[in-house]
N, C-alpha and C positions, 0 to 999 in steps of 0.2 A: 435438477440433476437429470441426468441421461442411463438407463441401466448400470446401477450403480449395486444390483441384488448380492453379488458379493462380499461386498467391502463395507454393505450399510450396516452389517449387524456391530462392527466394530463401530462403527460411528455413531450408532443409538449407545450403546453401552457407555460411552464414553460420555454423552450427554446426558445418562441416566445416574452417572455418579457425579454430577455436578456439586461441588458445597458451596452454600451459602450464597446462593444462585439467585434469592429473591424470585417475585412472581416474573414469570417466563411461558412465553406461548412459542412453538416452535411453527414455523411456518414453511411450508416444502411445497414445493411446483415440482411435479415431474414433468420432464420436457421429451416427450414423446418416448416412454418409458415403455418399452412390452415385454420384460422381463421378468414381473412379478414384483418389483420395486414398490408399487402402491398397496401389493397386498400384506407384502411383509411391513410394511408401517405403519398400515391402520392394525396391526396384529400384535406392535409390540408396545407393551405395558413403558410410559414414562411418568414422570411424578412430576407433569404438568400437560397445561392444554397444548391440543395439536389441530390444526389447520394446515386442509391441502386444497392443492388446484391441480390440474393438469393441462394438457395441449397436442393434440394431434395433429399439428403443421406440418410435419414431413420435413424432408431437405437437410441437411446438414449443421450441426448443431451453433449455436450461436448464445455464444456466453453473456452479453452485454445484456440480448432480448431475456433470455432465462433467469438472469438475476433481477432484471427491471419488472419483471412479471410477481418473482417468489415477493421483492421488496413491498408490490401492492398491497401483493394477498398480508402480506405483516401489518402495512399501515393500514387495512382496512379492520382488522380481526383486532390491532389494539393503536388505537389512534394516538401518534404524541410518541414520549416517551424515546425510548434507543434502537438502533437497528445492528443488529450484530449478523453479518455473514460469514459462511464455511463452506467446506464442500463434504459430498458424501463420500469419500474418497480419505477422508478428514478424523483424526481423533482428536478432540480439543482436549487439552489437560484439565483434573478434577478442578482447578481454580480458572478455569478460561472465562466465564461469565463473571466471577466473582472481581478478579482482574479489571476485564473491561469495565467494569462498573465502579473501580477507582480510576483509572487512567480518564475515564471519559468526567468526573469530575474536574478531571483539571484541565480539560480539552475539549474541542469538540468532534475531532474522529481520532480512533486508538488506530494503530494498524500493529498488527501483534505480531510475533517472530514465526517463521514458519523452519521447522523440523523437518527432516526425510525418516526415514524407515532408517532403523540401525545399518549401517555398515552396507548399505545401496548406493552411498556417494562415492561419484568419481573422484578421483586424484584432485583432476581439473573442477571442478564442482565446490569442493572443499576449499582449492584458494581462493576462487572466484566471490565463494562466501567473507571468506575471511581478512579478502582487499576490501571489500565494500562495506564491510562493517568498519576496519580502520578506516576508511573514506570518510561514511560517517561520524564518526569520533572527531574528525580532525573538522570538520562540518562544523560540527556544536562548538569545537574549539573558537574556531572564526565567526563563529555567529550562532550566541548562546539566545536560548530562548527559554523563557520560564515555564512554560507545561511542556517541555520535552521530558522524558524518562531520566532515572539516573544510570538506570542499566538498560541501552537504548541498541540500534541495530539497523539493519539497510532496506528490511523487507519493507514493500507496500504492495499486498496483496488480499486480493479477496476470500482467498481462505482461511483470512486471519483478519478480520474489519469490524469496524465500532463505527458508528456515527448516529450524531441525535439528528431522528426523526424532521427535524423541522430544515437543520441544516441540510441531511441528500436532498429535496423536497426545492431548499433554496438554490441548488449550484445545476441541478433537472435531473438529477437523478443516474442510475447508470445507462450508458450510450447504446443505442442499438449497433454492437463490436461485435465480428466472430471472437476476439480477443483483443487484449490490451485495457479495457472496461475498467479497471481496477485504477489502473495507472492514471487515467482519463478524469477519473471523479476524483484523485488524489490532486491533480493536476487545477482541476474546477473548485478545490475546496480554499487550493491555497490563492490562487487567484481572486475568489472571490474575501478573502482575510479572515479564514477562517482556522484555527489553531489545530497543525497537525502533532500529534504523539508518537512515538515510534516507542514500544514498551517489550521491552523482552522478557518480562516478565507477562507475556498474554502469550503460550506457546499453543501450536497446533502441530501435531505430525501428520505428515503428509502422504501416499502414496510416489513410491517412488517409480510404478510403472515405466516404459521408456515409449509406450503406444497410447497417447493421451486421445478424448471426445474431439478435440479443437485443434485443427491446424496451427500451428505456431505457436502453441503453449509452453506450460511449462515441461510436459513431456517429451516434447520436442529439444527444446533446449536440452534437457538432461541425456538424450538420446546423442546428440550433438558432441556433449561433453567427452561423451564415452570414448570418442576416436582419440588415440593419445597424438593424430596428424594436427588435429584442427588444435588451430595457435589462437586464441582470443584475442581480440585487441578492446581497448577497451578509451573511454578517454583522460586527455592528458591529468596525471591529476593537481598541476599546476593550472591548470587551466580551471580545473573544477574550482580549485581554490581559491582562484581568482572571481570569480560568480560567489562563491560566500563570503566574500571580504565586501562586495559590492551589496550581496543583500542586508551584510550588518548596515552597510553605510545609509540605504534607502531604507529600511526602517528605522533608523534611528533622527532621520531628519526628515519624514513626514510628519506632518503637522507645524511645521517651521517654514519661513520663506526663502533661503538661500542653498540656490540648487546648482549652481556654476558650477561648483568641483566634482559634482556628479557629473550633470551631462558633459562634463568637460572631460572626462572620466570613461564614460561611457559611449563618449564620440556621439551624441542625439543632441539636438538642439534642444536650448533651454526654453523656451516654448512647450516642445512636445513633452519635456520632463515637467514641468507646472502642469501640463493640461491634464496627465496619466494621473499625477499628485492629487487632483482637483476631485478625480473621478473615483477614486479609491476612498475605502470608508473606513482604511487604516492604514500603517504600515506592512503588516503583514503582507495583505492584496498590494502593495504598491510596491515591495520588495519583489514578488511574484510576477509583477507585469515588466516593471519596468526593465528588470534584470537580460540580459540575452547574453549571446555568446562574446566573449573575450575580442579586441580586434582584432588581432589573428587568425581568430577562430578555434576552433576546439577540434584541437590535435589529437590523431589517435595513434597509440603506442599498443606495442604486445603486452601482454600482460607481466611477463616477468621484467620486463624495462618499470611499469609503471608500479610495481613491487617497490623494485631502488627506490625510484623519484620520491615515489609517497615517503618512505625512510628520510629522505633527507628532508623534506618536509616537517615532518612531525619531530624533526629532532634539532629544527629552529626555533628560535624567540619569534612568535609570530603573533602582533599585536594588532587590535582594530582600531582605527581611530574617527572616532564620530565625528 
């Protein structure tokens, strides 16, 4: 974290009321912090161990390096075991830890729903949420997977993250990104066939500031949102829907030999589809790689078009067939 001396005391307290949290070491890098940030931490009483680092690098902040840093100082102070990340900007709900420690039973990284501050979202911010959760929904419709949530959601972000220790470690961990870092290692996990969770029941609220640390975050966006000018477009979600009809198909005939209707499907020659198959150590990873964009390509629409679409969509008989 980056001078975050205002906002931290809400975020210890919030991890000070944790229930049923099990052993827990909290682990904080301040990333070139001169605000009094490190004094106020080593100062406040929590009801477990704490481990810190710091970095005096200078230069303009960088989220990918800051997190890849704090994840060390975690897996060196307790080796093994789950890595859960937030930000200091961040309140996790009393059951956030207690959550991720079911979710991540049935999975190997949780990504938890992330909140704003009451009544700080835009107009546009609120649909935006609210198509991509339907998006999602309609997602698991076309291609149900057994550790997804039952009350599940669109977010995949790092101020709401679960993953066992062993699996960040296998995919390299987070990218050295001014941003996107989060997206990247979600990206890396599913590739490598590694079981993602989306659990809305794992909440965090969030800072809804509009002037964020990081160039192109999510402060930005939300700052973005606020112009009632700017029209979102977003992509088609026929398009999307067509990319999970394909990855039902590629997990469900990896480990099998007949791949003609796919790559016949997918317009790639059957070669390159066997040899992708060959190299993947499930379907998961091979639904991940092999998947790309629609032959058309993926059409982007404004948002209140892809409102409709999605509706007519989710209000067809839409079956997969393996």
């Amino acid at each position: 974290m980056r001078n975050e001396v205002e906002l931290l005391p809400r975020f210890l307290r919030a991890l000070a009321k944790q229930r049923d949290a099990g052993p827990v070491t909290l682990a904080v890098f301040f990333d070139d912090c001169d605000d009094g940030s490190e004094a106020l931490v080593a100062s406040f009483k929590l009801p477990f161990a704490v481990v810190t680092d710091c970095a005096r690098m200078g230069g303009r902040p960088n989220a990918g390096r800051a997190r890849r840093r704090a994840m060390a100082l975690a897996m060196e102070a307790v080796p093994g075991g789950a890595l859960l990340t937030t930000d200091a900007d961040s309140a996790p709900a009393p059951d956030w830890i207690a959550a991720f420690r079911r979710g991540l039973a049935q999975a190997d990284v949780v990504a938890g729903r992330i909140l704003t501050d009451a009544g700080q979202d835009s107009p546009t911010q609120g649909r935006l949420g609210r198509y991509y959760d339907r998006l999602h929904t309609l997602r698991r419709a076309l291609d149900p997977v057994a550790w997804e949530a039952p009350h599940t959601h669109h977010w995949g972000s790092a101020a709401s993250l679960a993953i066992r220790a062993d699996v960040y470690q296998a995919v390299g961990g987070f990218a050295d990104m001014a941003s996107g870092e989060d997206a990247a290692l979600l990206d890396a996990a599913a590739r490598g066939g590694w079981r993602l969770r989306r659990d809305a029941d794992v909440r965090v609220t969030t800072s809804s500031r509009r002037t964020g640390r990081v160039p192109g975050g999510f402060a930005a966006a939300l700052s973005a949102w606020d112009d009632d000018r700017v029209v979102p477009t977003v992509t088609h979600p026929a398009d999307e829907a067509w990319r999970y009809t394909q990855h039902a198909q590629a997990r469900a005939l990896h480990g099998g030999k007949r791949f003609e209707a796919l790559a016949d499907t997918l317009r790639l020659s059957l070669a390159e589809v066997e040899q992708v198959a060959a190299e993947c150590r499930n379907g998961e990873a091979f639904a991940a790689r092999i998947v790309g964009a629609p032959p058309g390509g993926m059409r982007q629409v404004s948002l209140a078009q892809a409102e409709q679409l999605l509706g007519a969509l989710e209000g067809e008989p839409l079956e997969v067939v393996a």
